[in-house]
N, C-alpha and C positions, 0 to 999 in steps of 0.2 A: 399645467401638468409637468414642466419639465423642471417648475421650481420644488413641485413636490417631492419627483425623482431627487434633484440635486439633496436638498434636507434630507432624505433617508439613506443617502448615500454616505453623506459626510458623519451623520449619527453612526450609522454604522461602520464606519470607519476608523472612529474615535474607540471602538470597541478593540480593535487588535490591540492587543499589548504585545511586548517581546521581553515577555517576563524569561530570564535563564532557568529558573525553576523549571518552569511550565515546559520549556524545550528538552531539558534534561527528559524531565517525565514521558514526552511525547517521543523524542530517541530511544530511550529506554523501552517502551511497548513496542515500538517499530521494530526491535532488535529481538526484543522476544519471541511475536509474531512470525517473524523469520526462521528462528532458531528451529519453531515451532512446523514449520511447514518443511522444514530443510530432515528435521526428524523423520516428521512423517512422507516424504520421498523416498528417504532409505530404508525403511521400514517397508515403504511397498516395492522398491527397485530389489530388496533383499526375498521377497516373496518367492513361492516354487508354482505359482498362480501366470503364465507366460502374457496373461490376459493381460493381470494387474500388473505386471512390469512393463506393458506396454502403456498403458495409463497413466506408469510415474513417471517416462521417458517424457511422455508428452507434457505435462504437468512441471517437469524439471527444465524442459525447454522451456515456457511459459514462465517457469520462474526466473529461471536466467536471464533471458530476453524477454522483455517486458514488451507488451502491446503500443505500441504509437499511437494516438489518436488520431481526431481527423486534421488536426495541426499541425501533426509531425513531431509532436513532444512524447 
């Protein structure tokens, strides 16, 4: 069992590449995605909805500060 582990690990392993491309590309959507959500915050922080401004507050902290797992990361 543990040799079959170790082979599916090293196989897939071999799979990471650190292609610059592929990192550019994968920043790039990271950035947009943001841009994307930071929009849509102000869009609802700008609301006359006291509900929906209460929503983005929340939402905006969550963005800001990001959740820690059960690791601490």
């Amino acid at each position: 069992m543990k040799t079959v582990l170790a082979i599916t690990l090293l196989s897939l392993a071999g799979c990471a590449t650190f292609n610059p491309d592929v990192e550019k590309s994968v920043s790039r959507d990271r950035t947009m995605n943001d841009m994307a959500k930071t929009a849509l915050i102000n869009e609802m922080l700008n609301s006359p909805d006291p509900a929906v401004r209460l929503e983005a507050a929340r939402i905006a902290k969550d963005f800001i500060i990001p959740k820690k797992n059960i690791l601490g990361f």
